[in-house]
C-alpha positions in Angstrom: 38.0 15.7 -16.6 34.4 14.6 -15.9 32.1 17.0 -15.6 30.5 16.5 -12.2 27.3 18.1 -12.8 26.4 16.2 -16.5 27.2 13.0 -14.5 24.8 14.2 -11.8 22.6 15.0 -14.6 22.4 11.4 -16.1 22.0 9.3 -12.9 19.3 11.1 -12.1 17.8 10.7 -15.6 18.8 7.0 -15.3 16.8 7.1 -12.0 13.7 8.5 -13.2 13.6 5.8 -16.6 14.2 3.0 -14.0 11.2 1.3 -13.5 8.8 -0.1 -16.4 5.8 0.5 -14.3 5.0 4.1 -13.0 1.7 5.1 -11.1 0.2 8.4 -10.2 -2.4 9.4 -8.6 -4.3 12.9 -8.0 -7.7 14.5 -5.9 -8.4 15.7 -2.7 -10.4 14.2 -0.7 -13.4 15.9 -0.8 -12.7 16.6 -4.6 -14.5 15.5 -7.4 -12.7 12.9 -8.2 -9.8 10.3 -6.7 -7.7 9.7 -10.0 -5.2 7.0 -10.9 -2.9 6.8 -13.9 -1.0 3.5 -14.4 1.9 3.3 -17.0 3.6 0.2 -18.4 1.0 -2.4 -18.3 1.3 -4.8 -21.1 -1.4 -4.8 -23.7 -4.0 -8.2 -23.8 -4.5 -8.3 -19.9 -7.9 -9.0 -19.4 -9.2 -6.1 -16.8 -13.0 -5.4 -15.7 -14.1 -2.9 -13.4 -15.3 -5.7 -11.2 -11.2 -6.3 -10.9 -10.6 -3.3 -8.9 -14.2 -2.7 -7.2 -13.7 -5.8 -5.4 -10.7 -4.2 -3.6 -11.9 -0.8 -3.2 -15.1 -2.0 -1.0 -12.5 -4.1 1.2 -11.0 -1.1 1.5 -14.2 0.8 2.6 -15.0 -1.9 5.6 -13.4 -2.6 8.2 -14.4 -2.2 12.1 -13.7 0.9 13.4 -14.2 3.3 10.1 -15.9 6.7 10.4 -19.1 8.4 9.0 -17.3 9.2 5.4 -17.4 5.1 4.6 -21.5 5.4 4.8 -21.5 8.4 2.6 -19.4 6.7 -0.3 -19.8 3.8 -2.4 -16.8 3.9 -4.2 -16.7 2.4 -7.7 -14.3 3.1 -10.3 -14.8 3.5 -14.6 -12.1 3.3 -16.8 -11.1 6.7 -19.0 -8.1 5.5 -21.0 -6.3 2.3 -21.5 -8.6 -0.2 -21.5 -11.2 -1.7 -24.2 -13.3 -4.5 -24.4 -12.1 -5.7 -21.1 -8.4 -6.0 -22.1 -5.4 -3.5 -21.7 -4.0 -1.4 -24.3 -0.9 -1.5 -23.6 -1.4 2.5 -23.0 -1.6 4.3 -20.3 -5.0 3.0 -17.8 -6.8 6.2 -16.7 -9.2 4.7 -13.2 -11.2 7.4 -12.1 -13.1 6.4 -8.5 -15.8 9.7 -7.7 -15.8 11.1 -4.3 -19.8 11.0 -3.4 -19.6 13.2 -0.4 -18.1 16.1 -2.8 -21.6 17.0 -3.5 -22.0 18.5 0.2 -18.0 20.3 -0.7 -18.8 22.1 -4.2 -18.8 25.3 -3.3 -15.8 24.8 -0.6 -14.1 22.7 -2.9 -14.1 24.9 -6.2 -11.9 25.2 -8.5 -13.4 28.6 -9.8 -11.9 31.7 -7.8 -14.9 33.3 -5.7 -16.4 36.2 -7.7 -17.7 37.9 -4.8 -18.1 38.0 -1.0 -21.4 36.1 -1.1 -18.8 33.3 -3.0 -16.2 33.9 -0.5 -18.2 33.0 2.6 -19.3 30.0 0.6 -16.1 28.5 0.6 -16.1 27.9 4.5 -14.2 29.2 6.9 -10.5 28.5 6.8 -8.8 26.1 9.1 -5.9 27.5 11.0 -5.6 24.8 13.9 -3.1 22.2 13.1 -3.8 18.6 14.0 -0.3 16.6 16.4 0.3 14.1 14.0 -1.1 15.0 10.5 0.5 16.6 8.3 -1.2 20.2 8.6 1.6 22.1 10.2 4.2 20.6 8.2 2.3 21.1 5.2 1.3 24.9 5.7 5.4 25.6 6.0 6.4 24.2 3.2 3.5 25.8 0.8 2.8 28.5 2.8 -0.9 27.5 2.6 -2.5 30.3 5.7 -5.8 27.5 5.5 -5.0 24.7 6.0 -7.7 22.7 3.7 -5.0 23.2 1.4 -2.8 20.4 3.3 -5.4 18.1 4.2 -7.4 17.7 1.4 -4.3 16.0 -0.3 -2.8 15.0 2.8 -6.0 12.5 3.7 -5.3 8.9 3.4 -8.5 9.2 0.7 -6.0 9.2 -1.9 -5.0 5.6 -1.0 -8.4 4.7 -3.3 -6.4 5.5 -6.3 -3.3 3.4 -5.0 -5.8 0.3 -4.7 -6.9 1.2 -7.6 -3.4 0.6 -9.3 -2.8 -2.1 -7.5 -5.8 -4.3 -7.9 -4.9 -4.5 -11.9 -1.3 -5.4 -10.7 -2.9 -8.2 -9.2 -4.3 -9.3 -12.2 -1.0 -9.1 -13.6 0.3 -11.1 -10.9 -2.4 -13.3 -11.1 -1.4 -14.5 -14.5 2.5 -14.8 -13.2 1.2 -17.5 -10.3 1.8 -14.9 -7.8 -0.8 -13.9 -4.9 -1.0 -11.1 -2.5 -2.7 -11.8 0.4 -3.0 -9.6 4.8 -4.2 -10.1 7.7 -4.2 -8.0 10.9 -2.2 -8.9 13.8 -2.6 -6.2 16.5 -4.9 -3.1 17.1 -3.5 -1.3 19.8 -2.6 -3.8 23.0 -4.8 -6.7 21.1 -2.2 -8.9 19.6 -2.8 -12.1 17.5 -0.2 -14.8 18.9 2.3 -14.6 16.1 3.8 -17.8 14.9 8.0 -18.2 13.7 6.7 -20.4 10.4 6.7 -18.0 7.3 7.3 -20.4 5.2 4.0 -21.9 4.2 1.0 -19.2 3.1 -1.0 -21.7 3.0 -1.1 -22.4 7.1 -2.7 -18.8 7.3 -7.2 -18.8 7.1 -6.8 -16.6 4.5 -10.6 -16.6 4.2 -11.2 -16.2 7.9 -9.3 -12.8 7.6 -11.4 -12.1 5.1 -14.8 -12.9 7.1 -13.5 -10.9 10.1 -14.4 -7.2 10.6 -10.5 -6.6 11.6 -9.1 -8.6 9.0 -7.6 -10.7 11.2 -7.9 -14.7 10.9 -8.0 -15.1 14.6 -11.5 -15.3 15.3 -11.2 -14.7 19.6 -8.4 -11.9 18.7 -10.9 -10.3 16.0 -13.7 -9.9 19.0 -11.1 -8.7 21.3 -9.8 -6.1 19.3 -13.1 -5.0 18.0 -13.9 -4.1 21.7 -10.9 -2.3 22.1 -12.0 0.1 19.3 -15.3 0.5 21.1 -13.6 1.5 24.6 -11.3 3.8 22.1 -14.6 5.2 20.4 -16.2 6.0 23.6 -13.0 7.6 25.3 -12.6 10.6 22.1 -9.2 8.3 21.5 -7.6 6.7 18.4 -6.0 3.4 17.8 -3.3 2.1 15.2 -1.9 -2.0 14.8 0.2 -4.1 12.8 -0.5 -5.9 9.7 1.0 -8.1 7.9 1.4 -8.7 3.6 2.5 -12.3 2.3 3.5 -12.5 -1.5 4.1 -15.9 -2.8 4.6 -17.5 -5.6 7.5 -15.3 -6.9 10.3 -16.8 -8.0 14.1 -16.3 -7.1 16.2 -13.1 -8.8 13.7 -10.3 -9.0 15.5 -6.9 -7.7 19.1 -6.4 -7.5 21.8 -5.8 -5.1 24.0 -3.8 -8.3 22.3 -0.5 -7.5 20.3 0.8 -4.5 17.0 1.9 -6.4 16.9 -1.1 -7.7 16.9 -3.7 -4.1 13.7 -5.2 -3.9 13.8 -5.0 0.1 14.5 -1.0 -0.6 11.4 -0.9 -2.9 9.3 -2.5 -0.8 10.0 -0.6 2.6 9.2 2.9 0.8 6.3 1.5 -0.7 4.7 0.5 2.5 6.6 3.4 4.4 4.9 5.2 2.2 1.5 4.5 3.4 -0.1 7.6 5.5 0.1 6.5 9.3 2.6 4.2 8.4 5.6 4.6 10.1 7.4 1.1 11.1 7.8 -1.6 7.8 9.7 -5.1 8.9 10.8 -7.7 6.8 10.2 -11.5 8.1 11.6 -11.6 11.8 13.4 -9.0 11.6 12.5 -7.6 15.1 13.4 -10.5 16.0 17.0 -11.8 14.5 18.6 -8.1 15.1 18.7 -9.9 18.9 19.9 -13.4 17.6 23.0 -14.7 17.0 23.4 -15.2 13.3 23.4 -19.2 13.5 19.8 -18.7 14.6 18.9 -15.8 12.0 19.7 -17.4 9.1 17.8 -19.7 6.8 19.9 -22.8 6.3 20.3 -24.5 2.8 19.1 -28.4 2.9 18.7 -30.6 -0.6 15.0 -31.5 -1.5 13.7 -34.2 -4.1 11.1 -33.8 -6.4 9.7 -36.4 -9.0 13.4 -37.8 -8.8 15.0 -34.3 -9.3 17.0 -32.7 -6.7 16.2 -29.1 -6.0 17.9 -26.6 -3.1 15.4 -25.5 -0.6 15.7 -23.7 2.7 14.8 -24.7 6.3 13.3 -21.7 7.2 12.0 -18.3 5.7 13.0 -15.5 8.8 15.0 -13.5 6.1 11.2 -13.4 4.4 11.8 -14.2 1.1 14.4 -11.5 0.2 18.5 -12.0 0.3 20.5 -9.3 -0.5 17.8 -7.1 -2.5 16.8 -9.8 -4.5 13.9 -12.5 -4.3 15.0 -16.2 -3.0 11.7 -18.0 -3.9 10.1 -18.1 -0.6 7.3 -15.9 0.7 7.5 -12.2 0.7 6.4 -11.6 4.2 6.4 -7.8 5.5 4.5 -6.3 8.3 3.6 -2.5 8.8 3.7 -0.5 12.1 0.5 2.2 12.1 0.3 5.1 14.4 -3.1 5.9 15.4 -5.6 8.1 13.6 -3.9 11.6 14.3 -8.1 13.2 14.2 -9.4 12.7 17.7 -13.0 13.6 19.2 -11.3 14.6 22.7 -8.8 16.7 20.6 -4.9 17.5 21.6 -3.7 20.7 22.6 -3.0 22.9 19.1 -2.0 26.5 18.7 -4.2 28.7 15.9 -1.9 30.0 13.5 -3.7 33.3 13.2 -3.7 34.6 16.6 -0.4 31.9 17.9 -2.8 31.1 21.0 -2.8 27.9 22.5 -6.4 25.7 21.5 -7.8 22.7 21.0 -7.0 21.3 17.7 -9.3 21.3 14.9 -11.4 17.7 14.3 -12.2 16.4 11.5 -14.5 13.5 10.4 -12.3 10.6 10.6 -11.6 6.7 12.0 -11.4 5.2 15.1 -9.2 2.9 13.3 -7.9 2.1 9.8 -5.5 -0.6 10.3 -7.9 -3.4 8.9 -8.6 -0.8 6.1 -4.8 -0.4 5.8 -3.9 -3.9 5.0 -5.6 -3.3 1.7 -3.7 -0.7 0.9 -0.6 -2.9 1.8 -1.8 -5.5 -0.5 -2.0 -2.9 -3.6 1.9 -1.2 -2.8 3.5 -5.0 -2.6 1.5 -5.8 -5.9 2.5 -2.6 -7.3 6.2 -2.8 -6.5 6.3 -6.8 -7.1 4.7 -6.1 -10.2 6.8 -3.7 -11.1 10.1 -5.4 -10.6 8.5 -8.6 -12.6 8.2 -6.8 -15.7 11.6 -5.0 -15.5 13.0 -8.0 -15.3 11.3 -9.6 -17.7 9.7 -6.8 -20.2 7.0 -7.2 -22.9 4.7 -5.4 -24.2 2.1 -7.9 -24.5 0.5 -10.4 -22.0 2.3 -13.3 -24.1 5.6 -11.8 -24.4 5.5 -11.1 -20.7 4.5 -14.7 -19.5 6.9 -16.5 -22.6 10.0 -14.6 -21.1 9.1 -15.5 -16.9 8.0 -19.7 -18.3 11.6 -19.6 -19.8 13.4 -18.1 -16.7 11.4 -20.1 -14.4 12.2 -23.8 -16.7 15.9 -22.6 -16.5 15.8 -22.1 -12.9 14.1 -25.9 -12.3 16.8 -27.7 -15.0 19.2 -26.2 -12.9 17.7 -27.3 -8.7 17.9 -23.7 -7.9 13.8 -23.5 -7.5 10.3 -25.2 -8.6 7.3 -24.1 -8.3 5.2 -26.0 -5.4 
């Protein structure tokens, strides 16, 4: 007979071993401290801080970002994992400090108040939930009666630790020919004009994107949408957007379709899903083909020639670089649906949880809008989770055994004209 509950027992132990890389993060945003731990890095990596500062001030721009962005300047230090410039092969401890605790010490202790004097430091407690943020839901599943218990951890600060992580799986990446690369396409009715081609990355003004206080390559769509956020700003209101993550470079067979956890597609949608605000993830056209006969959804297969070689290619990338759960060689291409900011200055109607009267909810500091800020933070969950699956598929615990095992795969893959790297 087999025992239902032991068999329960190890899948979910199975579950929990599955991945090589694991990340964590912890702090509250007003906290000392946002805190990343990364697991499973391979040792000899080289890794400064300059590595993942470079992504945590894109992360802090961005047109449309509140008062908290001019208070911190966040940079990160390294407390484990790291030496020299090079990984361990340890653990990596990344610790970014939250400047604007200083003016939240006394509120943000971790001491218990020794008297009343202490108590009345600790500011007053917040009892109004926010529509939209997590405060209500939170306080019913803690059974917090202040609500700075839920939104200190519930603040999309802690995505500083999640760039964090995935700025050094960049550099992983990096090393594997793979880039991660967004751009914005909409902020609330401003849309870029989207174009069908996802094959070629290199179509895109990546560095335009860059240069634009949106993040979107578009320069007369940037301008646009930066005066939306103005007419938002001015009206108390809030606004969310699209953007959109490209990962190229990665070669066919990473994922699988043998066990749920384990589809690439699956990954990839929690990851971004995952995102605070995020609440729509779509993968290449997919909008799109679920109204399209298939004929005109999927990618065809043609023959292609290369220094005398024949190789299979596609005609077209609308499935976005993913078949089944598993990588096909083209582009990664995935776009995420943000709500806006659920903080507004001309607040929603809220009901105090101490006297059940209807008010206006609490405000917080907060954005207009975060969607350019956002895209970052999609860049670092595609890294993570590409990362991830690259070195479950092709282990080592070193920087050389790593890139030995995926230059073997990949020169099987070319003898064979399943793939080449273009």
């Amino acid at each position: 007979m087999i025992d239902a509950t032991a068999l329960h027992s190890a899948v979910a132990a199975k579950g929990d071993l599955l991945s090589t890389l694991r990340m964590s993060t912890a702090g509250e945003s007003h906290g000392p401290a946002e805190v990343c731990v990364l697991e499973g890095m391979p040792a000899a990596l080289s890794l400064t801080r300059g590595d993942i500062d470079h992504d945590l001030r894109r992360r802090q721009g961005g047109y449309g970002r509140g008062g908290r962005m001019a208070i911190e300047s966040d940079r990160c230090r390294f407390l484990a994992g790291v030496r020299h410039g090079r990984t361990l092969g340890s653990p990596i401890c990344v610790i970014v400090e939250n400047s604007d605790h200083a003016n939240w010490t006394s509120a943000m202790s971790s001491d218990p108040p020794v008297d009343s004097a202490a108590t009345a430091g600790r500011g007053t407690r917040v009892t109004v939930p926010r529509p939209g943020h997590a405060d209500l839901a939170g306080a019913a599943k803690f059974g917090h009666d202040d609500i700075r218990d839920v939104l200190e951890r519930a603040s999309a600060r802690e995505t500083v630790a999640r760039v964090a992580a995935g700025a050094i799986c960049k550099r992983l990446l990096q090393e594997a020919s793979v880039t991660v690369r967004a751009r914005v396409l909409r902020i609330g009715a401003v849309c870029r004009a989207e174009s069908e081609n996802l094959s070629d990355p290199y179509g895109i003004d990546w560095e335009a994107a860059e240069d634009s206080p949106v993040g979107c390559d578009d320069p007369t769509t940037g301008e646009a949408m930066c005066r939306a956020i103005d007419g938002a700003a001015a009206a108390g209101e809030s606004l969310g957007g699209v953007f959109e993550v490209w990962c190229w470079g990665v070669v066919p067979g990473v994922g699988s379709y043998g066990s749920l956890d384990m589809r690439l597609d699956g990954r990839l949608l929690g990851a971004l899903g995952g995102i605070p605000a995020i609440k729509a993830v779509e993968i290449g056209s997919a909008l799109m083909n679920a109204g399209r006969p298939g004929s005109e959804v999927h990618d065809a297969l043609v023959p292609a020639q290369h220094g005398g070689k024949q190789f299979i290619s596609r005609a077209s990338n609308r499935a976005g670089g993913l078949e089944g759960g598993v990588s096909n060689g083209m582009p990664l291409v995935l776009r995420a649906f943000m709500k806006p900011i659920p903080t507004l200055t001309s607040p929603l109607p809220s009901v105090d949880l101490r006297t059940m009267h209807a008010v206006t909810a609490h405000v917080e500091r907060s954005d207009v809008c975060a969607v350019p800020a956002a895209r970052v933070v999609g860049e670092a969950m595609v890294a993570f989770v590409v990362a991830s699956a690259y070195l479950d598929k092709f282990g080592g615990d070193s920087l050389g055994q790593f890139l030995g095992s995926l230059g073997a795969y990949e020169a099987s893959l070319e003898e064979r004209g399943l793939w080449r790297r273009s």
